[in-house]
N, C-alpha and C positions, 0 to 999 in steps of 0.2 A: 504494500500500500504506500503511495507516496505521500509525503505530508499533506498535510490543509494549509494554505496559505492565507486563508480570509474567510472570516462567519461567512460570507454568500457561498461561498465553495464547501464549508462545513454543512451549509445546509444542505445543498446540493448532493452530498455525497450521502447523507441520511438517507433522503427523499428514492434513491438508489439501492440502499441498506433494505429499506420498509417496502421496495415496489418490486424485489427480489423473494419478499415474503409473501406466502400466500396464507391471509387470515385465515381461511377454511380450512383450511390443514390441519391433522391431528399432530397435538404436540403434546408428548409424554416428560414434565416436569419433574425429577425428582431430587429432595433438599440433600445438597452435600455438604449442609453444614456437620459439627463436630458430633454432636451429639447423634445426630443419624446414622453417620458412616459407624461408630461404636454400634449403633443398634443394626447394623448392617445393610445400610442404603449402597455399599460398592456393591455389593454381591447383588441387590433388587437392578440396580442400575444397569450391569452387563447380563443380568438375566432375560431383562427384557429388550436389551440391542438383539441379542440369540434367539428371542421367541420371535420377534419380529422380522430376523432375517429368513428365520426356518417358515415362519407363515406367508412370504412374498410380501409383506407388505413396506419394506424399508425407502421404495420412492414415495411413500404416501403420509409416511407417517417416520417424526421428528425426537428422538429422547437425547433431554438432556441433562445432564448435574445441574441443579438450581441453587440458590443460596437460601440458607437458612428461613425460613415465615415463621418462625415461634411454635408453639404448640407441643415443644420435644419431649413432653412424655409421652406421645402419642406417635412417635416417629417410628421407624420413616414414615413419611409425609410425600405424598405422590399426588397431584395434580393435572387432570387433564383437562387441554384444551382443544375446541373452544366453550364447549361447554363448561369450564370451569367442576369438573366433577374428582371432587377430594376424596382423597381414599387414606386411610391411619394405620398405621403398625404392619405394613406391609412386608412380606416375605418373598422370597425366592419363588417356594411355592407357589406365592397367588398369581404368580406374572402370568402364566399360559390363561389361566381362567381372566383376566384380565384382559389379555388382548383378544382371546378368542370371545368374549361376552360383550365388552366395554368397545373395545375399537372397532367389530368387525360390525358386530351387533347392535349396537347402541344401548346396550342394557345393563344396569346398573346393579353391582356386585353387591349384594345386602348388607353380608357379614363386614363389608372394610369400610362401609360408614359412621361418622360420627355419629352418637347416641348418647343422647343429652340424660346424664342420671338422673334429673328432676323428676321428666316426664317419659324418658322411654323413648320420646322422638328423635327419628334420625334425620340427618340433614345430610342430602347428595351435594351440595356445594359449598363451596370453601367457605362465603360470603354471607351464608346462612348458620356457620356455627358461631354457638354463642360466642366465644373466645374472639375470634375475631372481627364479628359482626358489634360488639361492644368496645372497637376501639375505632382511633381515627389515626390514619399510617397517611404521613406525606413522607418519610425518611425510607422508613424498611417496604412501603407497600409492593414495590416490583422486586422482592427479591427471589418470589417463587419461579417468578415469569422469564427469568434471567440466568444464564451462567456467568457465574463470577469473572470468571476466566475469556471473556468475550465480551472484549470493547464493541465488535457489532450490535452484540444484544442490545448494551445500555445504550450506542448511541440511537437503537430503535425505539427505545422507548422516553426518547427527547435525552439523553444523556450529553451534555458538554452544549446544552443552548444557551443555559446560561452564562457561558464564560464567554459563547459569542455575542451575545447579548449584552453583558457587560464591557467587553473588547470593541466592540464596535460601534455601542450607540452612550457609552456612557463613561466619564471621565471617571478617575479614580478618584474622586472628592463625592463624586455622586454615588458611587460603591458603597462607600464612606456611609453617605446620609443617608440612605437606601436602607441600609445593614441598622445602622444609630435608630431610624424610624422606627423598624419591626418591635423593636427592644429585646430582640435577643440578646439572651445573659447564656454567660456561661454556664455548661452543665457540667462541672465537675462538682458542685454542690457550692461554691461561692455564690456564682449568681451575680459576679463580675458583669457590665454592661461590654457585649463586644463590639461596639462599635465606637465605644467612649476609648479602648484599648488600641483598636487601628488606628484612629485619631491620633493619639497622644503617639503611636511610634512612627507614623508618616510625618506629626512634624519635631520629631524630634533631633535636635542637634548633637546626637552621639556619634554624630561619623557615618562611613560607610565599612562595611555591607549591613544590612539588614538580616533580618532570621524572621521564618516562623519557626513554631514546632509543632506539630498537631500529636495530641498526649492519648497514646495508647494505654496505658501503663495501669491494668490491674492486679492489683495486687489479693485481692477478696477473691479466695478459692472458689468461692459463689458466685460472683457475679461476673457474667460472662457478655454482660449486652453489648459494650464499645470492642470488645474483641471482634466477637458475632457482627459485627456492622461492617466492622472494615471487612471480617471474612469474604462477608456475602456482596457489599454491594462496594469495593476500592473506589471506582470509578466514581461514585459520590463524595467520597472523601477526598478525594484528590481534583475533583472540579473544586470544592469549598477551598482547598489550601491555595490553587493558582487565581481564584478570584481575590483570594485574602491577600495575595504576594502582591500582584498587581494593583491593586488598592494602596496598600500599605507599602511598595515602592521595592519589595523586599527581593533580594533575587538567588536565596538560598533558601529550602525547605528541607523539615526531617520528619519523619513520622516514628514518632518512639517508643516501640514496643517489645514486648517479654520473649526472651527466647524460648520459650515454654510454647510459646501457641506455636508450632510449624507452619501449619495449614493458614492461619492468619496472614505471617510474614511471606508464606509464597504466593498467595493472591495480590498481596501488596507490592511485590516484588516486578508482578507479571504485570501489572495494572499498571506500574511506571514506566515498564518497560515499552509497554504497544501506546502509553500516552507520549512518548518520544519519537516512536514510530509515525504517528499521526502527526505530529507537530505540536501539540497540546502542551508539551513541555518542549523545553532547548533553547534554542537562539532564535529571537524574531518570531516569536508564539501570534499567529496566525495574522501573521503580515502586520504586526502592530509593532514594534520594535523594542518587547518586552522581551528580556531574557531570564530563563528562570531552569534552575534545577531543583530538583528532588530525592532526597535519599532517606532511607532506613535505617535506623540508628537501635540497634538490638539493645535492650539493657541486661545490666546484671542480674533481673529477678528478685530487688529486694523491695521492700514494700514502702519505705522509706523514700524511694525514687518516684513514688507518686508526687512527693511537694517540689514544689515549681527550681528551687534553689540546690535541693540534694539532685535532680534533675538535670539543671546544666552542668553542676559539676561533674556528674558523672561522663556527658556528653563531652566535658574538656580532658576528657584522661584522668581524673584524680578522684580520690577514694567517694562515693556519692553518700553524702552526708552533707546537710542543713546549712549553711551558714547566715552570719547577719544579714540583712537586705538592708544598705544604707541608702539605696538608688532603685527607680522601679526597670521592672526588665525592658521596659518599652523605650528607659533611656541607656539602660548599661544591664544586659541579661546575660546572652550568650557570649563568649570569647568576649566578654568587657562590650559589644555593640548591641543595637536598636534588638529588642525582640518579641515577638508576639507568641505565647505559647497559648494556646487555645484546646481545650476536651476535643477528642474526635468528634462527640456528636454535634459541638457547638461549628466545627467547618459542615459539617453533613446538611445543618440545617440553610447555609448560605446560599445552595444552588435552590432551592423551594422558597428564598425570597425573593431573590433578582428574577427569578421567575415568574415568581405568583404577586412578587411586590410586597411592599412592607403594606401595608395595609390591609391584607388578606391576612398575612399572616398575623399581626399584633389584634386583629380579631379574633382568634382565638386563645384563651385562656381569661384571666381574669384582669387583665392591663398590666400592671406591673408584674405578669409573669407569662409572656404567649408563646403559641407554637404547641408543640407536643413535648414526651419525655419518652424517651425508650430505656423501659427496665429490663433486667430480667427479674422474674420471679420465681420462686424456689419455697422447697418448706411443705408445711399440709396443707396443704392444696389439691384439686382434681387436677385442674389443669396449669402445668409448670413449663418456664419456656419463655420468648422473649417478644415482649410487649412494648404498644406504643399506643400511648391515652393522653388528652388534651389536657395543656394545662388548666387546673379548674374542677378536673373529676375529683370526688372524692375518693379516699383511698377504701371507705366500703363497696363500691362499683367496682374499683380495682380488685379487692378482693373475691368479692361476691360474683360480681355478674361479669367482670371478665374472667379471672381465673378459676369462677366456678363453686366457690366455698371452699368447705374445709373436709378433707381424706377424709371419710368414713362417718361424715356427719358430727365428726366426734365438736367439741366446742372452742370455738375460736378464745384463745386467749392474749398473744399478742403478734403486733406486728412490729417489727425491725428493719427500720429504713438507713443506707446509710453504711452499710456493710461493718467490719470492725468499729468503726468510732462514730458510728452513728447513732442511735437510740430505738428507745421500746415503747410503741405507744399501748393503754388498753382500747377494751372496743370501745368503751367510750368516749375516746375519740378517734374513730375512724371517718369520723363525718369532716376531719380537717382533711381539708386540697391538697392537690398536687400543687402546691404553691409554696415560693422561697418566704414570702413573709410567716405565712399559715405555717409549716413549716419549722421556721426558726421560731415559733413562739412555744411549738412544745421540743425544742431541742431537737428536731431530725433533721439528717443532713439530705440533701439531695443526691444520694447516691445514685450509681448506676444497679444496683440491687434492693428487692426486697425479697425480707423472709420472711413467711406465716409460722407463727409457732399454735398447736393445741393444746389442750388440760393436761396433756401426757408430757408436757415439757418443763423442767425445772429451770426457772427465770436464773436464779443464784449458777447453775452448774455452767449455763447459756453465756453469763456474763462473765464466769473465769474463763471459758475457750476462748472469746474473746479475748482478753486479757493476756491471758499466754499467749496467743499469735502474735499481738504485738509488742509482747515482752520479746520473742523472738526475734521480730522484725527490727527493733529500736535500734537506732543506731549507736547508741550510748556514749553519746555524746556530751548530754547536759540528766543532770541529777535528777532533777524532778519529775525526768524519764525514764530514765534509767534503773534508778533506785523504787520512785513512787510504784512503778509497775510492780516491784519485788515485792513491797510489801502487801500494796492491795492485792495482791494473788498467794501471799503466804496467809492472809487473813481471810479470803476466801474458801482456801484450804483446810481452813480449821472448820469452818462453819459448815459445809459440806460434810466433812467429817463425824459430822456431831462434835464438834469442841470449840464451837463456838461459845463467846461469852456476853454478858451486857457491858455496852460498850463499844464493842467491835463495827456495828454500823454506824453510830458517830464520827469513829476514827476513820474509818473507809469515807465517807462524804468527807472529811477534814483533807485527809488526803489528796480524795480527786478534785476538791476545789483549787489545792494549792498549784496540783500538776495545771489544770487546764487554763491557769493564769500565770506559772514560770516556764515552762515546758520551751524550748527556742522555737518549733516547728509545728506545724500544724496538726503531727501526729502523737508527739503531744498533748500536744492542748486538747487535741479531740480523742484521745482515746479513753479521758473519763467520760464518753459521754455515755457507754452504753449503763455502767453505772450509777452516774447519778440520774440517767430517766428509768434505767429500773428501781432502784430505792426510791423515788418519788412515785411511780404507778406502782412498786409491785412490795412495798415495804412490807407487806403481812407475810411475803413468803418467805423474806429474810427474818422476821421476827418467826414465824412455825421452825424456822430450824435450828433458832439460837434458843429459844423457850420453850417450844414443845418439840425440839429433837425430833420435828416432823419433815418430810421432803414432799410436799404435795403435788408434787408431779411423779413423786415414787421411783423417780431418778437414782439419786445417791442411795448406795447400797446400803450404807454406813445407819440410815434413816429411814430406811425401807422396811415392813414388816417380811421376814422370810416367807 
């Protein structure tokens, strides 16, 4: 393919893309995201290229690897088009009855329908199950419809308009306002204004070169949403980074992610590689006389390299740990110059504004928080897997009527937003938004995870795993974290134990109020938070096991009746 010189030629070459496709065609969908291929979508995937070769019918009909749709306890996840007909927990096995019923026949396989445990109703299309019929997807919506791995796909489905669109009708000042209008904030749980941040480093006088960094970097064995994003759909995260460079003047990018995810790093990999191919990155980005590269920046896997400063340093060669911030990264970040570090999903969400406009977008949610949120969610739940809900749902909708309730009816006790340093709300407030103020007022962080916990869950056991991971993780560098961790999990230890005493939960809040006010970094400061929002909602279960030597989740062994 030869490059794109100019948005009229990138259209062009779409319009080519899309008039090469025949809608009516059958197209065999299925998710190759991580969790699938573990439940074995390679082996569904080449089962049915084989069934379909051996039935004659490989000119008529299309199977490809898709990215991720959510819904992974039900995976694999297979999707046909055009009728849009979902099939769940798909085997080897079922492929010949599938092509020979579903493709040839038109007839709809019973057993591999969604079936809704309320009522017993099944639903033949994707768009009809509750899960994802109770959200609103402008980021992940094409990722069924798409392989990862095929910048055709994406550019068929409007993929890199908006960077022509910004490249050709619109100055980087109007990018700028554009972006500032929507009021997208950052989602890494700040809640940073991103266009208050391009601003300040376009006119910053630190010098040249400029930096982005777009922040893969999970560290929460749970939460897999900003992984899953970039897996599934690159080409969206790397339109947001060259809109952001270009705006913000910058003409160095990095995407910084775990060497833990493989599958992650090679879609990202690929996805920069055919956006060089096309012209989309390089020298003179589609006849506009923008130069821009982009690269993948593996990190070390520690959990500490999620704050923005242990971050660069790692990225400079030197051991990735916190230091002071005496200047903002926008004037002195990366190598001492200009930088903009921004959440994957905060670039993801830049090509659905310049596209759809700030105004469409800042229409959704509640004003000072719009757009959508992609989580993942995990826990007792029916349905687990990764979601994207309007700012403004409540998190009961979330739980209930998207992700379905709670495993086994059993009863919901709390929910934990926020992943390691975030917090524990009761049901009592599950009627608080998906919103950064609503939000910050009962102490939850806007994580890219949430977890359902039920009555079988022991609040006290929940909060020292916590606490141990990032006693692990700390970089131990400053006392308050280093030490505060040791003690609030040796006092933990006792109280699980049954040897708890009176006193011990004063001392723990004493504690974590000191940590979350000396601590140098953010992980720090926030790793008291999952304890003091459970001592605030859940103080009677720390008291049944310091006073009544009870564990009422029947947890700890120590407190369990044999």
């Amino acid at each position: 393919m030869a490059q794109i010189k100019s948005p009229e030629e990138l259209e062009k070459v779409r319009q080519e893309i899309i008039s090469g496709k025949d809608p009516s065609k059958t197209s065999i969908s299925v998710c190759s995201g991580a969790s699938c291929l573990a439940a074995g979508a390679g082996e569904v995937i080449a089962a049915f290229k084989a069934e379909i070769e051996k039935q004659g019918l490989a000119a008529n009909v299309d199977t490809k690897s898709a990215g991720c749709p959510g819904l992974c306890e039900k995976g694999p996840v297979v999707v046909i088009y055009p009728e849009e007909i979902c099939y769940l927990q798909v085997k080897p096995e079922d492929v010949a009855e599938i092509v020979s019923s579903t493709i040839k026949e038109k007839k709809v396989v019973e057993r591999l329908l969604y079936v809704d445990p309320s009522t017993g109703e099944k639903a033949v299309h994707q768009s009809d199950i509750p899960f994802y019929k109770n959200q609103m997807r402008l980021v992940i919506d094409d990722n069924i419809k798409i392989d990862p791995k095929s910048i055709d796909d994406y550019l068929a489905v409007g993929g890199y308009s908006a960077l022509g669109k910004a490249i050709g009708s619109m100055t980087p000042e109007q990018v700028i306002e554009e972006v500032s209008k929507s009021n997208l904030r950052g989602r890494s749980g700040s809640g940073f204004p991103v266009g208050f941040k391009w601003e300040s480093c376009r006119k910053s006088k630190g010098g040249e070169p400029k930096y982005i960094i777009c922040n893969c970097h999970e560290g929460d064995p749970g939460a897999f949403a900003d992984r899953r994003l970039l897996e599934a759909t690159p080409h969206t995260v790397l339109e947001g980074m060259i809109i952001g460079c270009y705006a913000i003047g910058a003409t160095e990018g990095y995407i910084f992610v775990g060497d833990e995810f493989p599958q992650t790093v090679e879609n990202a990999r690929l996805a920069i590689k055919q956006a060089e191919e096309y012209g989309f990155l390089g020298k003179n980005i589609l006849g506009s006389g923008f130069d821009l590269t982009i690269k993948i920046y593996i990190d070390g896997g520690g959990y500490v390299l999620g704050e923005s400063s242990a971050l660069m340093t790692s990225m400079e060669g030197r051991i990735g740990e916190p230091r002071m911030k005496y200047d903002h990264a926008t004037d002195r970040g990366l190598w001492a110059k200009p930088t903009v570090l921004n959440n994957l999903q905060s670039w993801a969400n830049v090509p659905v504004i310049i596209n759809k406009g700030a105004d469409y977008f800042s229409s959704i949610g509640t004003g000072e928080s719009t757009g959508t949120r992609v989580f993942s969610i995990k826990g007792k739940v029916k349905n687990t897997g990764m979601i994207e809900v309007p700012m403004g749902m409540t998190f009961r909708e979330v739980v209930f009527d998207v992700a379905g309730g709670i495993l086994g009816d059993k009863k919901f006790k709390a929910l934990e937003a926020g992943g390691p340093m975030g917090g524990f709300i009761p049901e009592s407030l599950l009627d608080v938004k998906v919103d950064y103020e609503e939000m910050k007022k009962v102490n939850l962080a806007m994580g890219p995870g949430l977890l359902v916990i039920d009555e079988d869950t022991c609040i006290v056991d929940m909060v020292k795993f916590f606490l141990n991971f990032l006693a692990n993780e700390s970089c131990g560098k400053c006392t308050p974290c280093r030490d505060g961790l040791r003690h609030m999990i040796s006092i933990l230890n006792k109280i699980t134990e049954g040897k708890g005493q009176k006193g011990d939960i004063e001392l723990l809040e004493e504690l974590a109020e000191v940590q979350s006010k000396a601590a140098l970094c953010a992980l720090g400061q926030g790793a008291s938070g999952p304890l003091l929002t459970s001592l605030k909602h859940f103080r009677d279960e720390f008291e049944a096991h310091i006073v009544e030597k009870r564990c009422p989740g029947g947890v700890c062994k120590a407190l369990s009746p044999e």
